[in-house]
C-alpha positions as CSV (number, residue, x, y, z in Angstrom):
1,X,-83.7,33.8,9.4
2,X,-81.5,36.5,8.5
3,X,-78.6,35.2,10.0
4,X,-78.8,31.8,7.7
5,X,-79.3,33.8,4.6
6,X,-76.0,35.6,5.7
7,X,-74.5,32.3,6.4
8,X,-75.6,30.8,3.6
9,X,-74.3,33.8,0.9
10,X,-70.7,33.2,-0.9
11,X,-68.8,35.3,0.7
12,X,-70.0,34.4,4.0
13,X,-68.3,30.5,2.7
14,X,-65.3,32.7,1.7
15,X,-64.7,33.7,5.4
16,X,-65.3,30.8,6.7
17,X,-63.5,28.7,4.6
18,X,-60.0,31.0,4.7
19,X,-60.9,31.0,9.1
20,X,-60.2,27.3,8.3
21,X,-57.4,27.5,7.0
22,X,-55.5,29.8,9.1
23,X,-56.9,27.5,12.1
24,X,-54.9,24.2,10.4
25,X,-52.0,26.3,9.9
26,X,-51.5,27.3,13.5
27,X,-52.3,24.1,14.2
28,X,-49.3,22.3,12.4
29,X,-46.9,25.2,13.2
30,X,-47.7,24.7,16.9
31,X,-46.9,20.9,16.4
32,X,-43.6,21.8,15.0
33,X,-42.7,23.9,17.8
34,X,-43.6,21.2,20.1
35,X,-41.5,18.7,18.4
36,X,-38.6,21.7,18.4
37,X,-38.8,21.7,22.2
38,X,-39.0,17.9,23.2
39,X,-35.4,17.4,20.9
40,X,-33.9,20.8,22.3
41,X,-35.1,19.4,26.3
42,X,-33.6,16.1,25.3
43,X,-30.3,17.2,23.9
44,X,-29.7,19.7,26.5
45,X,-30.6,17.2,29.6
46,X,-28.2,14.9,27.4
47,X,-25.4,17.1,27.3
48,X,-25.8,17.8,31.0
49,X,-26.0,14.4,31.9
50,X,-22.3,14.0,29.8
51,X,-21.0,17.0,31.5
52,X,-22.2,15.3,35.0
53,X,-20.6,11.7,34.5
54,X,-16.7,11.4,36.0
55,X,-13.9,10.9,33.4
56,X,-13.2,7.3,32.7
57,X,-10.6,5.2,35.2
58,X,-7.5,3.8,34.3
59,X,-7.3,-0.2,33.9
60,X,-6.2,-1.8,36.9
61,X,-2.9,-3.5,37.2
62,X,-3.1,-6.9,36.0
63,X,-1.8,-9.7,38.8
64,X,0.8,-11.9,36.9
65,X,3.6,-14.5,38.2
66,X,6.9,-14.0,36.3
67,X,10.0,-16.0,36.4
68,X,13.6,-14.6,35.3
69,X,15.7,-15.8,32.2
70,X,18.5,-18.5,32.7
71,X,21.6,-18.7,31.0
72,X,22.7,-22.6,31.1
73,X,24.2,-25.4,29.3
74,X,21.8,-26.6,26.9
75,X,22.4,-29.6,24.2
76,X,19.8,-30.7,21.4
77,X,17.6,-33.6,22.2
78,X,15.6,-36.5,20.2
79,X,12.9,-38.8,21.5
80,X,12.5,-42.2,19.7
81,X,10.0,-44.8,20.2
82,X,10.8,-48.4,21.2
83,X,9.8,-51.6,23.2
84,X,11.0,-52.9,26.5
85,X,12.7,-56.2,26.5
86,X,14.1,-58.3,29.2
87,X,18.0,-58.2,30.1
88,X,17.8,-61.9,29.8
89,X,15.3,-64.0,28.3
90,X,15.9,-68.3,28.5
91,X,14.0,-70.9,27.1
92,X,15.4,-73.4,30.1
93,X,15.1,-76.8,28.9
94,X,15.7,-80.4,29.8
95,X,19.4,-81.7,29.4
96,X,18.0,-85.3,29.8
97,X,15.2,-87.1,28.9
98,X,12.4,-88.4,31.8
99,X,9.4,-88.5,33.1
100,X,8.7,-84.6,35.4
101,X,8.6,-86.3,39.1
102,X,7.9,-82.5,40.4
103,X,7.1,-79.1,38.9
104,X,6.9,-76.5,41.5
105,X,6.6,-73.4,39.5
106,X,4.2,-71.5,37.2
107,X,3.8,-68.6,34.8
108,X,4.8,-65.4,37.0
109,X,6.4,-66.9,39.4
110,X,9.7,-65.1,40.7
111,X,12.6,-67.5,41.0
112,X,15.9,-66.7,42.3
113,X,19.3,-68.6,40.9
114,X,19.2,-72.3,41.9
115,X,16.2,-72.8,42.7
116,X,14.3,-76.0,41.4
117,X,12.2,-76.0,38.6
118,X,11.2,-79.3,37.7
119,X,12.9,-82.5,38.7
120,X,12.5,-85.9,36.6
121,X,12.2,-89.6,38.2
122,X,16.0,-91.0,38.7
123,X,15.3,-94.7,40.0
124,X,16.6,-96.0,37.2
125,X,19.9,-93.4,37.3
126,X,20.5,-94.2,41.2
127,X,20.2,-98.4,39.8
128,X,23.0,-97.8,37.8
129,X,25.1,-95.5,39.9
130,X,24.8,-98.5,42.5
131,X,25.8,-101.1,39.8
132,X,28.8,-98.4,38.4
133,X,29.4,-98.5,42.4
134,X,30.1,-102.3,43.0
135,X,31.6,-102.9,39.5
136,X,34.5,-100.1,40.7
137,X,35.1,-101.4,44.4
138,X,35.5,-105.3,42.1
139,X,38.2,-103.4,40.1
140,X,39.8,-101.5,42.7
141,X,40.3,-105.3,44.5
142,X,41.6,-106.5,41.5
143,X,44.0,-104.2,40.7
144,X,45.4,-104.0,44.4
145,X,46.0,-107.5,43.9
146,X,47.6,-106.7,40.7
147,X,49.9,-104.2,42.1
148,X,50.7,-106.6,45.0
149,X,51.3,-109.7,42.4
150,X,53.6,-107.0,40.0
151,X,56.0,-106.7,43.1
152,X,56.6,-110.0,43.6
153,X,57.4,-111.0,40.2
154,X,59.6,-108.2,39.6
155,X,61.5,-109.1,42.8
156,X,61.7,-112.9,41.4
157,X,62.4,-111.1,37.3
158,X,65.7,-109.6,39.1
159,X,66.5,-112.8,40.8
160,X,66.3,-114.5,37.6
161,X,63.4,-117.2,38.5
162,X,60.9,-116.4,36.3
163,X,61.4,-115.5,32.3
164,X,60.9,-112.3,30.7
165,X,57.4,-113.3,29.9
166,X,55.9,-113.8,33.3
167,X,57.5,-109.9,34.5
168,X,55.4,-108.7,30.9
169,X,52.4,-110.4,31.9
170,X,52.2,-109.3,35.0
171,X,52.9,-105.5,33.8
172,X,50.0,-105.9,31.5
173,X,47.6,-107.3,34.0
174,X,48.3,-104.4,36.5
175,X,48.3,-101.8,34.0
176,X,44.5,-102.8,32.5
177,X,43.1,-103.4,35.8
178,X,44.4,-99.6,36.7
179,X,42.5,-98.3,33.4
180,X,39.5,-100.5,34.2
181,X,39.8,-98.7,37.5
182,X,39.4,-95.2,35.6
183,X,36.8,-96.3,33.1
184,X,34.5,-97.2,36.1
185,X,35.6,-93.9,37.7
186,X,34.3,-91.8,35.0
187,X,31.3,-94.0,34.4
188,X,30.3,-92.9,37.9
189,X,31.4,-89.6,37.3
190,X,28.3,-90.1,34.5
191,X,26.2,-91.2,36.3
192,X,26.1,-88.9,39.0
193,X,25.9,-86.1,36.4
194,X,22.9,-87.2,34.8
195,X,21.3,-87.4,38.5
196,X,22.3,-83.6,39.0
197,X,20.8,-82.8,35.8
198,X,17.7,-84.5,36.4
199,X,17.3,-81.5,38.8
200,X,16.3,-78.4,36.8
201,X,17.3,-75.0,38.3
202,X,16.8,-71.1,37.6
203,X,20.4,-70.3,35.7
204,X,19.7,-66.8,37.4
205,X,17.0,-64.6,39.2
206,X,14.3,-64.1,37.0
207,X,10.3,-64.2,36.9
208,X,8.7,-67.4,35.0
209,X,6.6,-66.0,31.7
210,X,5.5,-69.3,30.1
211,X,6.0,-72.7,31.6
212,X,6.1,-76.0,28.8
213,X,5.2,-79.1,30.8
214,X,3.4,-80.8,33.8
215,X,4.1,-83.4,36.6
216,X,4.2,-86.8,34.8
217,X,4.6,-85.6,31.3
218,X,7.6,-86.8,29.3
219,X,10.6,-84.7,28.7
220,X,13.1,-85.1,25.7
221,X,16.6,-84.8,26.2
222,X,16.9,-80.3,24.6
223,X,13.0,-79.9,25.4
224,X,11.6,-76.5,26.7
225,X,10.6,-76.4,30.4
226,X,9.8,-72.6,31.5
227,X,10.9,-69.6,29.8
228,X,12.2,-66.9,32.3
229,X,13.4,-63.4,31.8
230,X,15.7,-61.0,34.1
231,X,14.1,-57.6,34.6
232,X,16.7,-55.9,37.2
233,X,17.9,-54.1,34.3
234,X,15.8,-54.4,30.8
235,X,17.3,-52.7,27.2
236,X,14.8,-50.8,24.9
237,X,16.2,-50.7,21.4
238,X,15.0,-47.4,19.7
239,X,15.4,-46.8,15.7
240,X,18.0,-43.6,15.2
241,X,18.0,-41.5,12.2
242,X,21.1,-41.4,10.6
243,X,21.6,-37.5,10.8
244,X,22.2,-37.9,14.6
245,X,24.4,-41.5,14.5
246,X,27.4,-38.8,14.8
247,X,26.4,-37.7,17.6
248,X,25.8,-40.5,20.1
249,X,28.1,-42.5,21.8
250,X,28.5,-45.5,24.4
251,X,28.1,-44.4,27.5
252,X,25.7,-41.2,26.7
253,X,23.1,-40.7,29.4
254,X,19.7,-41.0,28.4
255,X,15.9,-40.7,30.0
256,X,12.6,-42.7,29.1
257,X,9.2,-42.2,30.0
258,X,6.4,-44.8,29.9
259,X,2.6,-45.1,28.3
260,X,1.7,-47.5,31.2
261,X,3.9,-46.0,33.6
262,X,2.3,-42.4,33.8
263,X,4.9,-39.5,35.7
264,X,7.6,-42.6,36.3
265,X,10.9,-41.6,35.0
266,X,14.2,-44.0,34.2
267,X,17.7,-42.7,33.4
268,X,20.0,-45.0,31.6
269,X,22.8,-44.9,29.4
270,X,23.3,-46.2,25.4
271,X,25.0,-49.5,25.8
272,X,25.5,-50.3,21.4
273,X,25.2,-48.3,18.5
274,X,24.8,-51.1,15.5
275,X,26.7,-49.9,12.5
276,X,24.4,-51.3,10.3
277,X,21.4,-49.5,9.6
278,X,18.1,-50.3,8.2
279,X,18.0,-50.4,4.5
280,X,14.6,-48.9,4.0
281,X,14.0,-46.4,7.1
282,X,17.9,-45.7,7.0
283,X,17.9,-45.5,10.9
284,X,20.3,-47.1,13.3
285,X,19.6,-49.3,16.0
286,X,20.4,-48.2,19.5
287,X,20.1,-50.3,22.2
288,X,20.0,-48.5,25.9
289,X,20.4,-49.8,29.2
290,X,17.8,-48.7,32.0
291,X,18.2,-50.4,35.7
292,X,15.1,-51.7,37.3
293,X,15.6,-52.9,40.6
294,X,12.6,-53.2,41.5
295,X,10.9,-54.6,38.4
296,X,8.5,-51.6,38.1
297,X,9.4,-51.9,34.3
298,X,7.2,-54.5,32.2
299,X,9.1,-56.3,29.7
300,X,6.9,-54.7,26.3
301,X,6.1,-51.5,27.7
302,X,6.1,-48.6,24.8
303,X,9.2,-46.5,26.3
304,X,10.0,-43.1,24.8
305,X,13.7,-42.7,24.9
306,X,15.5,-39.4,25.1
307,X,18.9,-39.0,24.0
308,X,21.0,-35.7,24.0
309,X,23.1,-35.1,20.6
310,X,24.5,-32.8,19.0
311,X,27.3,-30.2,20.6
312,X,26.5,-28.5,24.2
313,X,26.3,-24.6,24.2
314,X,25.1,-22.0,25.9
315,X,21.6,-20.6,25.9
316,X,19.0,-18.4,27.4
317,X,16.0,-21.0,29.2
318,X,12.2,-19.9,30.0
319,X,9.4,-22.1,31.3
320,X,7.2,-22.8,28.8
321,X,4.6,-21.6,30.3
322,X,6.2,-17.9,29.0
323,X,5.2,-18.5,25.9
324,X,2.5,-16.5,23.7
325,X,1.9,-18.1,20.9
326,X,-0.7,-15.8,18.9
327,X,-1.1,-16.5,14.9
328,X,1.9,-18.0,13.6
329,X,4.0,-16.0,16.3
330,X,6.1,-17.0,19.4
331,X,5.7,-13.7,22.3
332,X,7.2,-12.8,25.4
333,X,6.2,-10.2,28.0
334,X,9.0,-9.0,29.6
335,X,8.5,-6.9,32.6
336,X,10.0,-3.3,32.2
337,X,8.9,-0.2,35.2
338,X,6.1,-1.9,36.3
339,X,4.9,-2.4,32.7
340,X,5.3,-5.6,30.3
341,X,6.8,-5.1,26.8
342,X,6.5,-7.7,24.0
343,X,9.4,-9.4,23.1
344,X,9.1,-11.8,19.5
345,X,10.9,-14.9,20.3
346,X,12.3,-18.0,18.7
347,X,12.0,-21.2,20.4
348,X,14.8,-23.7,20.1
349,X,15.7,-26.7,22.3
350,X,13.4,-28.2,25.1
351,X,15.0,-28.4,28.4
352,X,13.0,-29.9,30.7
353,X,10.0,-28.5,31.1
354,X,11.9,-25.3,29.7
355,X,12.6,-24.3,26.6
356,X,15.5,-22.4,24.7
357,X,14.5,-18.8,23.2
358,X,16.6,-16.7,21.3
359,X,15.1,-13.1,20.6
360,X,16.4,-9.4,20.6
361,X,17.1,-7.4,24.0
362,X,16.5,-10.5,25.9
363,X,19.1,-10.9,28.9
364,X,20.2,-13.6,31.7
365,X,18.0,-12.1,34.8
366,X,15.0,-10.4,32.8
367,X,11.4,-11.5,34.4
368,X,9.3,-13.2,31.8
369,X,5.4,-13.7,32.8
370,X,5.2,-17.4,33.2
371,X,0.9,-16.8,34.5
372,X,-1.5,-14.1,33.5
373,X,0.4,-13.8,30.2
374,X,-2.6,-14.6,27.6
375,X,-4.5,-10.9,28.5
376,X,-1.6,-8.9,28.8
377,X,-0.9,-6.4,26.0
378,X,2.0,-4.2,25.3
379,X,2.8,-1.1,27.8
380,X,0.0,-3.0,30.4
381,X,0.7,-2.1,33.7
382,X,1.3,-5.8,35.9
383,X,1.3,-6.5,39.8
384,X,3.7,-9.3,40.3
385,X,2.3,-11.7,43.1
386,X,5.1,-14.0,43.1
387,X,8.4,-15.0,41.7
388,X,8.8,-18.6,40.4
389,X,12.2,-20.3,41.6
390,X,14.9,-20.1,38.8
391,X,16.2,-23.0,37.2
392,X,19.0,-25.1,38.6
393,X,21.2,-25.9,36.3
């Protein structure tokens, strides 16, 4: 009982009340120092662990190809687009009229020079060959007996037994029958000529694109029959703007390319420059000449013509592949000690698959990355695993 009424007296709620207190006090200091220790074990098992990893490596070599800087003959170039056409193209027609007796030949066809085409019914020709026949053996009687009969009376004229009249008539009579003789001649002559054009051959060798009639059908004297077209050489005519019409000439070498003809090349040459040019697009026409001897060129084909123009000189070639382009800037790598250094470039003419550059510190022989090139950056280190042939020029 005595202890509650000790308990239970103010100051004994005093004591208690400050034991409290102190208690919550140690309590959050000793959380503090807790706290304290974890972040002091972490940072120092962090700083051992950075003490205990191995210095960082240096980046590998990159494995590039390269290819070395050509000096060469380079000229300035221009493609233009155009259309194929044949060498030749004939609408072959009739020179007589008749009815078609044969027609051996259709659309596609390839014909060589002289062969038939179409030939028309010539009973009625041969009928009067045969008549233009007889009628010229009659006169050739008649004027052997004129000849024979003109002897005579000339012998008798100089004899003086028959008048001046008789020697004229008989002169007269010889001299008719011998142009009778002709006139039949060249009728034949006719006549024989309309039989050989009643035969209609190729004029050359060609390939049949469109044919006009049919066996039995009736053919005026000038009407179509077949159109053909040569293709062992075909011309593309390509539109040239006027700032180049300087510098092309007759005779100039050129290439073309096809759309339907994909990795086929031709080489020609310019056959015509027209001096007139177009009014509104103030080009020139061009024609070009490109062999095909084996009629792998189709007469419309879309060919892209390139011509060389301008004056040759001499310039420094890469592959195209050697060029960075990054933002609006043209980059090469140039390999220096085992390193690459970046070289600022301006590209000029395209050379086949190559390309003209002119830049600062760039020489004839220098390696320029043609693979690998688009990771590289200045001062990289490189491992070469090949060497791409140089250009021939």
């Amino acid at each position: 009982m005595r202890l509650f009424r000790l308990l239970g007296s103010p100051p004994a709620f005093r004591r208690i009340a400050r034991w409290r207190a102190a208690f919550a006090g140690i309590t959050r200091n000793f959380g503090v120092l807790l706290l304290l220790g974890i972040f002091l074990t972490g940072s120092l098992s962090a700083c051992n662990e950075q003490q205990a990893a191995p210095p960082p490596k240096r980046r590998p070599p990159m494995p590039v190809r390269v290819a070395p800087i050509v000096k060469q003959r380079v000229q300035h170039t221009v493609t233009l687009v155009g259309t194929v056409e044949p060498w030749k193209r004939s609408v072959v027609a009739s020179e007589i009229a008749g009815v078609v007796e044969q027609f051996p030949v259709e659309a596609g066809m390839a014909v060589a020079r002289g062969d038939l085409l179409a030939r028309l019914r010539t009973e009625t020709l041969r009928i009067r060959l045969d008549s233009a026949l007889a009628a010229h053996r009659e006169a050739r009687t008649r004027h052997l007996q004129a000849k024979l009969d003109l002897v005579r009376i000339k012998t008798l004229f100089d004899k003086e037994l028959v008048t001046q009249k008789e020697y004229d008539d008989a002169v007269a009579n010889e001299a008719a029958l011998r142009e009778r003789l002709s006139q039949l001649q060249a009728e034949i002559r006719q006549v024989r000529d309309l039989l050989a054009k009643s035969r209609i051959v190729a004029p050359y060798d060609g390939l049949i694109t469109e044919t006009f009639t049919e066996v039995g059908q009736w053919v005026e004297a000038g009407g179509p029959v077949v159109e053909m077209v040569d293709l062992t050489k075909v011309k593309v005519q390509v539109p040239l703007p006027e700032r180049y019409v300087q510098g092309v000439r007759v005779g100039d070498p050129v290439t073309a390319t096809f759309d339907g003809l994909p990795g086929f090349k031709a080489n020609g040459r310019v056959f015509s420059v027209v001096a007139q040019a177009d009014r509104v697009a103030r080009t020139f026409p061009v024609h070009i000449e490109l062999p095909n001897p084996h009629g792998t060129i189709k007469s419309g084909m879309v060919a892209r013509v390139t011509l060389a123009v301008g004056t040759p000189h001499e310039g420094l070639v890469v592959p195209k592949d050697a060029l960075v382009l990054r933002g609006d800037q043209t980059f090469l790598f140039v390999v220096h000690d085992g390193t690459v250094r970046q070289v600022h470039v301006e590209p000029r003419l395209p050379v086949d698959g190559f390309v003209e550059v002119q830049g600062e510190t760039l020489a004839e022989g220098h390696q320029v990355v043609v693979e690998g090139n688009e990771r590289l950056f200045p001062g990289q280190p490189i491992r070469i695993l090949d060497e791409s042939p140089p250009r021939r020029s």
